[in-house]
N, C-alpha and C positions, 0 to 999 in steps of 0.2 A: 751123839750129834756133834755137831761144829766140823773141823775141818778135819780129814785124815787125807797123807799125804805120803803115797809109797811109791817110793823113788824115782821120783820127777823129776823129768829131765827137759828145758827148754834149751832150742838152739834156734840160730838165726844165722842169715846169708848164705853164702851160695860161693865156696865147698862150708859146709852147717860147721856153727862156732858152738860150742855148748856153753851158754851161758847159765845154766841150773845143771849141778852136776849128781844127779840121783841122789836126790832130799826125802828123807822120809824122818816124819813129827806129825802132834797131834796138836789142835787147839781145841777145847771142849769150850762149850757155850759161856759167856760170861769170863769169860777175859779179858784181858786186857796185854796186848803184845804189842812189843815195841821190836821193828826189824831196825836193824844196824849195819852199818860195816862202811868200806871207804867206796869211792864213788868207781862205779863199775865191777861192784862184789855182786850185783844182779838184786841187788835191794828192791827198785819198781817192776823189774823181773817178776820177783814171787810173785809181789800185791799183785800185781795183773794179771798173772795167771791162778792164783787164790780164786782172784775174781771171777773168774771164769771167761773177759774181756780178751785175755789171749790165750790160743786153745793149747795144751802137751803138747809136746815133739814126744813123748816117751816117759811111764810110768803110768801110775793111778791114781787121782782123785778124786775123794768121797765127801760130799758137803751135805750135811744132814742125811748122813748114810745113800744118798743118791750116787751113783756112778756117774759121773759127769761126761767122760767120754761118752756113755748112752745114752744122754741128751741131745734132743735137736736143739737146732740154734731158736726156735721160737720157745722152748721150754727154759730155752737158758734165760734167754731174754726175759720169758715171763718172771722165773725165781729170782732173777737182780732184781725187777722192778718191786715185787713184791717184799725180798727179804734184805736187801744193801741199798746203803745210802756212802756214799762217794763223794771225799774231798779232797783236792789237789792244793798242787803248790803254786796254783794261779784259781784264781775264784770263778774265772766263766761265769761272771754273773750277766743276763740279757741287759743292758745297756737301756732301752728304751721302753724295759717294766721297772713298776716303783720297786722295793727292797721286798716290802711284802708280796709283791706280785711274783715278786724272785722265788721268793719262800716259798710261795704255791704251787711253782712251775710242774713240777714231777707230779703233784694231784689232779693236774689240768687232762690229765693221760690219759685218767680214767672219770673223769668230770665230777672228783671229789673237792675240787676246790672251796666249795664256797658250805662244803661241810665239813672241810678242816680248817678255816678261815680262824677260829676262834682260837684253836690247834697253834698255827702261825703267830696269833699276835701271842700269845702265851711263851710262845718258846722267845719269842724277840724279847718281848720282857725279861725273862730271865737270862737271855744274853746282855743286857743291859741296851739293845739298841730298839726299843721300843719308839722311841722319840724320832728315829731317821724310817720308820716302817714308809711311808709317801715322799720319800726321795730317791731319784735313780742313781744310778752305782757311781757317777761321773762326780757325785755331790758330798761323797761320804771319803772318811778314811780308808787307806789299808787292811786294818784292824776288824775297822766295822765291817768289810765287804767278805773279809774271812767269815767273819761269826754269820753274816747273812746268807754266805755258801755254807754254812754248817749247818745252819736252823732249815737248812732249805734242802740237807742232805738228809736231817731226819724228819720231815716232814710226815712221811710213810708209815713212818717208825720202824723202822727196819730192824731186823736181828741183829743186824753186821754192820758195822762201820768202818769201812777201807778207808786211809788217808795216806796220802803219799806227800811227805814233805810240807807239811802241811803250816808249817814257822818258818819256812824258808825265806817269804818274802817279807817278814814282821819282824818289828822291833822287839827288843827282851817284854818291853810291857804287853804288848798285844799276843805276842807267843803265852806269855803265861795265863794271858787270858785263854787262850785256844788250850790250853794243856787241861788248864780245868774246867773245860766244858767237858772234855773229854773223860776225865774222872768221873767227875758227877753223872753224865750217862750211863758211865760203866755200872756205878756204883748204885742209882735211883732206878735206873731203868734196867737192869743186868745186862744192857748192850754190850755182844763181843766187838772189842777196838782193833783195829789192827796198825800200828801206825808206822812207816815208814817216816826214820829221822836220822840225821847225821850228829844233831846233840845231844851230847851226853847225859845230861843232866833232865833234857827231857827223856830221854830213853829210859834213866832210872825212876821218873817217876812209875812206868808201867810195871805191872806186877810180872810182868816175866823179859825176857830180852833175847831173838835169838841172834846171833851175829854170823855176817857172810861175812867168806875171805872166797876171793876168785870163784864165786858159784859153788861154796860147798861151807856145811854149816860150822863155822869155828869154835862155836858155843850155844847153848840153852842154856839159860841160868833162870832162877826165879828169886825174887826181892825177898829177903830175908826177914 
């Protein structure tokens, strides 16, 4: 199960630029991976095609042994909504719902809300922002609106945690907050991480690291 990936190839524009240059790794369930490299190594490349959000130019993809090219787009869509929870490096949180109402948003889909309601204020608490749960995103920090996009990624509880850059817009204390939320997922919930990051130091907390250079993988290594 988890991710297998035989020699993926993403390209884009028009004559095709290959930006993924026939990758092939495995991520099995319950890990924790931290994607690397410098900017335009195809780092949010992978994530999104992991995700299945952008489809192969060339290779294969197997996500809980499913062939992903022989999915329709409504079965893709179903297994995001049901098995990934999704955090960027900007929070898209809705503006005009309270934080908890943020939280909720993805259980509104399937009109689980108000029986995962207890679900939400639980994970906010142990983000530490229980206290801003009735305030809109325009009222809170930085900090707090990441951890509010996170409690509101795993809402679901998802298998998989994609995050793409996810401390980018945060200061060292609120990254280190987001780093170990991340841990603690990994670790309490055997949630597989996937995170896309430029720092180092966050990149070595995750238990393995692989690294792009120009679309092709420079390194797999794992924490010692």
């Amino acid at each position: 199960m988890g991710f297998n990936a035989k020699n993926i190839v993403k390209a884009l524009g028009n004559p095709p630029t290959q930006i993924l240059k026939s990758l092939s790794f495995e991520i099995k369930d319950g890990e924790f991976v931290a994607i690397t490299g410098r900017s335009g190594s195809g780092k949010s490349t992978l994530l999104y095609t992991l995700s299945t959000l952008d489809p192969l130019s060339g290779g294969t993809l197997l996500l809980d042994d499913h062939n992903v090219g022989n999915l329709t787009s409504k079965e893709l869509h179903h297994f995001r909504n049901e098995n990934m929870g999704f955090v960027f490096q900007f929070h898209y949180l809705l503006p005009e719902l309270t934080c908890e109402e943020n939280v909720l948003f993805p259980a509104r889909k399937t009109n689980r809300h108000e029986e995962l309601r207890p679900y939400a204020v639980q994970l906010m608490k142990d983000f530490e922002i229980g206290h801003i749960r009735g305030k809109l995103s325009g009222q809170i920090s930085g900090g707090e609106r990441q951890r509010v996009a996170i409690a509101r990624a795993l809402i679901m509880r998802p298998k998989y945690l994609l995050a793409d850059e996810p401390t980018g817009n945060l200061d060292s204390a609120s990254g280190e907050k987001v780093i170990s939320i991340f841990e603690r997922v990994n670790r309490e919930s055997k949630t597989t991480v996937l995170m896309v990051t430029h720092e180092p130091d966050y990149a070595a907390r995750a238990q393995r690291q692989i690294g792009l250079k120009d679309g092709e993988i420079e390194f797999d290594k794992r924490r010692s």
